[in-house]
Every structure is written in C-alpha cells, then in structure tokens.
N, CA, C and O atoms as a MOPAC input file, in Angstrom:
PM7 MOZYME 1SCF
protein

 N    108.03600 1    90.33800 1    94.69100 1
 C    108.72300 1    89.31100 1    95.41500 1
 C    107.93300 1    88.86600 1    96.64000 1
 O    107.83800 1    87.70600 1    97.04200 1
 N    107.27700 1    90.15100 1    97.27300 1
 C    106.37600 1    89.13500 1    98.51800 1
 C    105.12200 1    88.63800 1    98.11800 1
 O    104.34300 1    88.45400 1    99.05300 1
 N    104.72500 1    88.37800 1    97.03700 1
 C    103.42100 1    87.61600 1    96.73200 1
 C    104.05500 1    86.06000 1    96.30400 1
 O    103.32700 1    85.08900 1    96.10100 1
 N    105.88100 1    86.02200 1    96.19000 1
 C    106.04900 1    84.72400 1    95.75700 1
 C    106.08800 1    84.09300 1    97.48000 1
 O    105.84700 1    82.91000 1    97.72500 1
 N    106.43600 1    85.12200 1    98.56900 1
 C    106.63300 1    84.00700 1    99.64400 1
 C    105.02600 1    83.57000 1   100.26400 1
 O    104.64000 1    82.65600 1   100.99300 1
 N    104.28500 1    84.80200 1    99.52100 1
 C    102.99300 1    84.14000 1   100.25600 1
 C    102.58800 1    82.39200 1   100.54200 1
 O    103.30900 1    81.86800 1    99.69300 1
 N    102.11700 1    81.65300 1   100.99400 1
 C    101.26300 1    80.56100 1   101.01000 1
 C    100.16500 1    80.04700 1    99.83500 1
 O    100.19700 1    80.82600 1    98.88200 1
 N     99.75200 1    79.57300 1    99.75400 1
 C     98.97500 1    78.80600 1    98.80600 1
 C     97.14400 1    79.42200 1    99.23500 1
 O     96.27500 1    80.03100 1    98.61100 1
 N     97.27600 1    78.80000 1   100.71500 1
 C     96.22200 1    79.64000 1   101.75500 1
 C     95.97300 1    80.83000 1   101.80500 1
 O     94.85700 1    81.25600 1   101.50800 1
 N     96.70400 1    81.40300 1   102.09000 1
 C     97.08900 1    82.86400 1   102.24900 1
 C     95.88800 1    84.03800 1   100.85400 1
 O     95.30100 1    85.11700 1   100.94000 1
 N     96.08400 1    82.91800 1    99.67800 1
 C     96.15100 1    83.37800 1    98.41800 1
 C     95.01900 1    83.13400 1    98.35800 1
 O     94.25000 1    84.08600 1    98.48800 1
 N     94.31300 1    81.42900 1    98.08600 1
 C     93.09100 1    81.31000 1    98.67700 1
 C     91.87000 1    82.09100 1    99.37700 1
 O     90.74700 1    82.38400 1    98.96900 1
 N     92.61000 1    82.33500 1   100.72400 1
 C     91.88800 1    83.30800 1   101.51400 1
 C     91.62100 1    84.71200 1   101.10700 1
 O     90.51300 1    85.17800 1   101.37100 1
 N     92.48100 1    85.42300 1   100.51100 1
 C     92.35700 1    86.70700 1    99.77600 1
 C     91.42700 1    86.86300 1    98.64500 1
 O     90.76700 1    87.88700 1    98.46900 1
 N     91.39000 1    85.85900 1    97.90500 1
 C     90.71900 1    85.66300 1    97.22400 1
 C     88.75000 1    85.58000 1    97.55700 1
 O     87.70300 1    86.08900 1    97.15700 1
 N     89.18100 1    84.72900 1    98.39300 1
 C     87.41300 1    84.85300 1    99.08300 1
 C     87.05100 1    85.72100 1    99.46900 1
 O     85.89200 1    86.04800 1    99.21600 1
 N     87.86400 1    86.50400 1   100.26300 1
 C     87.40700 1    87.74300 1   100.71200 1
 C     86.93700 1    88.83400 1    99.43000 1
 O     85.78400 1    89.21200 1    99.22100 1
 N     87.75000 1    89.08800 1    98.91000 1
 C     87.51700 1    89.86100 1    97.33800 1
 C     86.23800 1    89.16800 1    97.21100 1
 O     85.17900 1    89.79600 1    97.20100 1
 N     86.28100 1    88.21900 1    97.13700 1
 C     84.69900 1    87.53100 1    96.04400 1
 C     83.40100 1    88.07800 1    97.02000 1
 O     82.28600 1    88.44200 1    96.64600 1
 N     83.93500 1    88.00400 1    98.35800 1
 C     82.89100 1    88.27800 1    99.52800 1
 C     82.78400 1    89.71000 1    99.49900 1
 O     81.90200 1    90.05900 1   100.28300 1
 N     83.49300 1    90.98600 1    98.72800 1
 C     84.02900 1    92.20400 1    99.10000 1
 C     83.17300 1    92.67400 1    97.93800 1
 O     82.59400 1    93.76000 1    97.97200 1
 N     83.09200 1    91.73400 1    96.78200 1
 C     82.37500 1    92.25800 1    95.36500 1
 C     81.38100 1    92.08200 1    95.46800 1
 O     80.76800 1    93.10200 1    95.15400 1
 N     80.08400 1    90.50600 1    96.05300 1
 C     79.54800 1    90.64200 1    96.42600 1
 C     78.45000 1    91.30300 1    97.17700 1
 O     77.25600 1    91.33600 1    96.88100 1
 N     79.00300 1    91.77500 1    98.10300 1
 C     78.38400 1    93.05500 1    99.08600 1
 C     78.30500 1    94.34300 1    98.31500 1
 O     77.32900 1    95.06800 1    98.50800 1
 N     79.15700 1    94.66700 1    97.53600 1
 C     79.38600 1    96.05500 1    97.03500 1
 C     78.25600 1    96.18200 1    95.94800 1
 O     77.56900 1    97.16500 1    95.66900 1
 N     78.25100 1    94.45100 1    95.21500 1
 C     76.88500 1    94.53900 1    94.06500 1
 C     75.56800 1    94.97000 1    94.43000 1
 O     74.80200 1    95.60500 1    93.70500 1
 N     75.25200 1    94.39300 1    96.17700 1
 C     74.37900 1    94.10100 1    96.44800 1
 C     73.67700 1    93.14000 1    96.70000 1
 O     72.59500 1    93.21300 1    97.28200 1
 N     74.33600 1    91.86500 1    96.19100 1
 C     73.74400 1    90.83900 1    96.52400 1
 C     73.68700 1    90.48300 1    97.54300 1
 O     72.60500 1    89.94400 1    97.77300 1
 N     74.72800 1    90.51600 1    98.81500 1
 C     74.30600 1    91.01000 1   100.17200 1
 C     74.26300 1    92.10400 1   100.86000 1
 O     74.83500 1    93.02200 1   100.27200 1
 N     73.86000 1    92.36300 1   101.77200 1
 C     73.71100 1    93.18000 1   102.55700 1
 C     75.19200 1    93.64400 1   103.50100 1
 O     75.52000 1    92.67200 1   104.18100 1
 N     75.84200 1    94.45800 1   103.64900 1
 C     77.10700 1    94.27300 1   105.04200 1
 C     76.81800 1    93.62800 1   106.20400 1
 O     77.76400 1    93.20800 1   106.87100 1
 N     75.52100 1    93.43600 1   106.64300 1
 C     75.12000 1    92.86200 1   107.51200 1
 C     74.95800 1    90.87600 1   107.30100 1
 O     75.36900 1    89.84600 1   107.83600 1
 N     74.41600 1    91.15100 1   106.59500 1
 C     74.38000 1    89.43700 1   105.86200 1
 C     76.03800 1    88.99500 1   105.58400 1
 O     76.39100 1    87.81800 1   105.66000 1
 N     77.08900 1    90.22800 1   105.22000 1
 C     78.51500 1    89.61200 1   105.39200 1
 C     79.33300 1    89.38100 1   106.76900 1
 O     80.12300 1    88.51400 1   107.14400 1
 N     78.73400 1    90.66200 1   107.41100 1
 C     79.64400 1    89.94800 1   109.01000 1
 C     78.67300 1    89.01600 1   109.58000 1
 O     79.30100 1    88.75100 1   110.60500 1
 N     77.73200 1    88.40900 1   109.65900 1
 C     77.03800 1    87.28500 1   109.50900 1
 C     77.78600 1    86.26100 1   109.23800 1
 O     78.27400 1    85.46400 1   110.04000 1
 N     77.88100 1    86.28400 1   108.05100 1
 C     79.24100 1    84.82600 1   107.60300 1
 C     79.98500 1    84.78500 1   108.22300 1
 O     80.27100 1    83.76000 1   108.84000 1
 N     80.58300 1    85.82800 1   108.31700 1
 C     82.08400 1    86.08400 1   108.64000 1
 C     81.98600 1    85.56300 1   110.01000 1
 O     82.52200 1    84.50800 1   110.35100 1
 N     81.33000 1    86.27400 1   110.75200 1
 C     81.02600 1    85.73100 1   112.71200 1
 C     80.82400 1    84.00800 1   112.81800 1
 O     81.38600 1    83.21800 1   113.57600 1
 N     79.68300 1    83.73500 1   111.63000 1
 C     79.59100 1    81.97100 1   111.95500 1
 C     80.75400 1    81.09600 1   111.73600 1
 O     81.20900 1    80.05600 1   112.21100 1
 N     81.14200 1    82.23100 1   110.51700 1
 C     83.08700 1    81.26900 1   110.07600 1
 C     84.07500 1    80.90600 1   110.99200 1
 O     84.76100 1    79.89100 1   111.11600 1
 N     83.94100 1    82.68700 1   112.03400 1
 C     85.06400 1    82.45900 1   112.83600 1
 C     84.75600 1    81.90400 1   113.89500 1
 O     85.63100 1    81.53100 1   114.67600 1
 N     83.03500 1    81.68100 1   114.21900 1
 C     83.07200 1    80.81700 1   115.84800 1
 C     82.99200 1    79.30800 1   115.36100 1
 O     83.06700 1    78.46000 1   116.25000 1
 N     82.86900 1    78.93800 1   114.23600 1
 C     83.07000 1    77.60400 1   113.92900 1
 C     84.08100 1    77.49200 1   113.86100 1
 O     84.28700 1    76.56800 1   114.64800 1
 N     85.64800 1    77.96900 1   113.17800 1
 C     87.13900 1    78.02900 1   113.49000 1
 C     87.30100 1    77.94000 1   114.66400 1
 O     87.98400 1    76.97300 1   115.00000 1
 N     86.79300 1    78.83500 1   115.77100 1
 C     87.10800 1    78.58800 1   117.09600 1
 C     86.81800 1    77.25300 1   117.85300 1
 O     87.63000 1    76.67800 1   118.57800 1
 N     85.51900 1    76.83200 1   117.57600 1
 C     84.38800 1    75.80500 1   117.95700 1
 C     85.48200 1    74.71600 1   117.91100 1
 O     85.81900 1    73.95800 1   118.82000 1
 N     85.96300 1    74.80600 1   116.64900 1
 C     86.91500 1    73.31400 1   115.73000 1
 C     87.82600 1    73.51600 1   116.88300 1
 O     87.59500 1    72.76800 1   117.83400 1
 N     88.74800 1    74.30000 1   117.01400 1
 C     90.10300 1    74.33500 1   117.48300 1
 C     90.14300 1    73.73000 1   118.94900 1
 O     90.91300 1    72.99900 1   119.57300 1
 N     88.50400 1    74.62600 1   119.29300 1
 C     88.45500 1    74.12800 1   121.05000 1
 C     88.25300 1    73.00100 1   121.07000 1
 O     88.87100 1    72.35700 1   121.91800 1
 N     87.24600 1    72.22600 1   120.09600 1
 C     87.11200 1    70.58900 1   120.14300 1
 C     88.89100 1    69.78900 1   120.03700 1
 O     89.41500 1    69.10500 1   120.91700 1
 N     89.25200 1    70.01800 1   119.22000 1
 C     90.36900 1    69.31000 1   118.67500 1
 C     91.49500 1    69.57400 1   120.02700 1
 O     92.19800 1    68.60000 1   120.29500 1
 N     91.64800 1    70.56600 1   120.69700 1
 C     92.26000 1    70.76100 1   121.37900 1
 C     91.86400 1    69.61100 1   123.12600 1
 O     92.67200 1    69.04000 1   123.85700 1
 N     90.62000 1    69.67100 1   123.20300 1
 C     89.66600 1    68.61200 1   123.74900 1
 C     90.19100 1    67.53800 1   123.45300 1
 O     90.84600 1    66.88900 1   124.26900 1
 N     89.97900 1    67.15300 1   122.16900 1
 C     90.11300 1    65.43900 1   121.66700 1
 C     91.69500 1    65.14500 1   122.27200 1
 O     91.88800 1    64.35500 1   123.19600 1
 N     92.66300 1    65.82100 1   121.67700 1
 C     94.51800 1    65.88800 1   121.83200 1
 C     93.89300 1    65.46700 1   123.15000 1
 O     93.55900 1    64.29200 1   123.30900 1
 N     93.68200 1    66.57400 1   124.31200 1
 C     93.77800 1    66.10800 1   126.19000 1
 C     93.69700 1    65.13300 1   126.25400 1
 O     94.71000 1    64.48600 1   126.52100 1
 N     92.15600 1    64.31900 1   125.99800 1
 C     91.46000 1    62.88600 1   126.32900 1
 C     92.49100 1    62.05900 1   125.75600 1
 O     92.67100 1    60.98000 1   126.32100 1
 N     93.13600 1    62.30400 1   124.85600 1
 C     94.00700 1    61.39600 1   124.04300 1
 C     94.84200 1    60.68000 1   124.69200 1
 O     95.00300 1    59.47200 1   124.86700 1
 N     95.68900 1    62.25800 1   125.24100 1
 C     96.80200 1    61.82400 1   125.78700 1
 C     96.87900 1    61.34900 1   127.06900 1
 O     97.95900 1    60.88600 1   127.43500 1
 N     95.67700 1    61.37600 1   128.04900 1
 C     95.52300 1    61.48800 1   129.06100 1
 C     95.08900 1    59.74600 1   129.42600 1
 O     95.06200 1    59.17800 1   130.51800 1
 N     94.75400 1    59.16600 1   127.91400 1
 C     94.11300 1    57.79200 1   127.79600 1
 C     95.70700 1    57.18100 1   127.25200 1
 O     95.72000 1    55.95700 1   127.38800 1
 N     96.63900 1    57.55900 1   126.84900 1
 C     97.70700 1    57.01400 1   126.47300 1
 C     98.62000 1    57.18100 1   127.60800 1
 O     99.31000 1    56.19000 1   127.84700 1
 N     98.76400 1    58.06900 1   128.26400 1
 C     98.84500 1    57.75800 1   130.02400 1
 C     98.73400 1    56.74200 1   130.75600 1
 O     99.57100 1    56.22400 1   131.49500 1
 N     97.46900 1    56.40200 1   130.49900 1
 C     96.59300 1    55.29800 1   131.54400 1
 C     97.12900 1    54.32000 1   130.86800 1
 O     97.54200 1    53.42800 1   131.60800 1
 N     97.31900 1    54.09400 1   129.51700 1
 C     97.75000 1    52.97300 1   129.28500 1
 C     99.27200 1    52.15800 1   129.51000 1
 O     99.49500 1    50.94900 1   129.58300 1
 N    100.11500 1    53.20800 1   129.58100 1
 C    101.35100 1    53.03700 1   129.75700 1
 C    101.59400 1    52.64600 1   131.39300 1
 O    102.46100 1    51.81200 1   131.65200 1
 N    100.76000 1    53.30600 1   132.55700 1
 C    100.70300 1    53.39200 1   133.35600 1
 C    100.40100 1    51.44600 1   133.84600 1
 O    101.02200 1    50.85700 1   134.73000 1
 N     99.35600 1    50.87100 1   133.00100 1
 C     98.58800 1    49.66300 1   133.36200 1
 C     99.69200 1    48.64400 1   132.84400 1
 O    100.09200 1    47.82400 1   133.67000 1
 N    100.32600 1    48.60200 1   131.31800 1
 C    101.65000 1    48.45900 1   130.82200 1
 C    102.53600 1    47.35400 1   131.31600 1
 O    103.68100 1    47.23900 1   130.87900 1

C-alpha cells in the first residue's frame, strides 16, 4: 500500500539511484566518480533554486514599481 501513495518522481528517482547503485558495484564507475555526480547534481539543484528564487525577487520587486508608477 505505501508504494501506491508514492509519487511518480519519487519512483523515478529510486530508480536512478539503483541504476547508479548497479553501476558502481559492476565497476563501471568508481564510488568516487559516483559522489562526483551526485555533488554536481546537487549543487546544480541548489544553483537552480538560488537563481529562480533571484528571478521571483527582481520580479516582484519590478511589479512593485509598476503599480507604484500606475
């Protein structure tokens, strides 16, 4: 029953990891060559979030000004 409330994502994501988990274990990478990925994945997730979070401010801060001039 809790694999039906999972997400779509969720499922996705598990999945990569396994593929990333078999991978390493074959040999085709190294553990080192996997937290590698893994580190560029998550500071680009971060990278994104801090931009986007950036863009929203300027946004709103320009939809301000406009209401303000109005």
């Amino acid at each position: 029953m809790a694999a039906d409330k999972s997400s779509r994502l969720d499922r996705l994501g598990d999945g990569a990891l396994v593929v990333i988990e078999g991978l390493a274990n074959v040999g085709v990478w190294g553990s080192a060559g996997v937290a590698i990925a893994m580190g560029k994945f998550l500071l680009g997730g971060a990278l994104a979030a801090l931009s986007l979070g950036v863009f929203l401010r300027f946004k709103r801060l320009r939809a301000r000004r406009m209401a303000r001039r109005g």
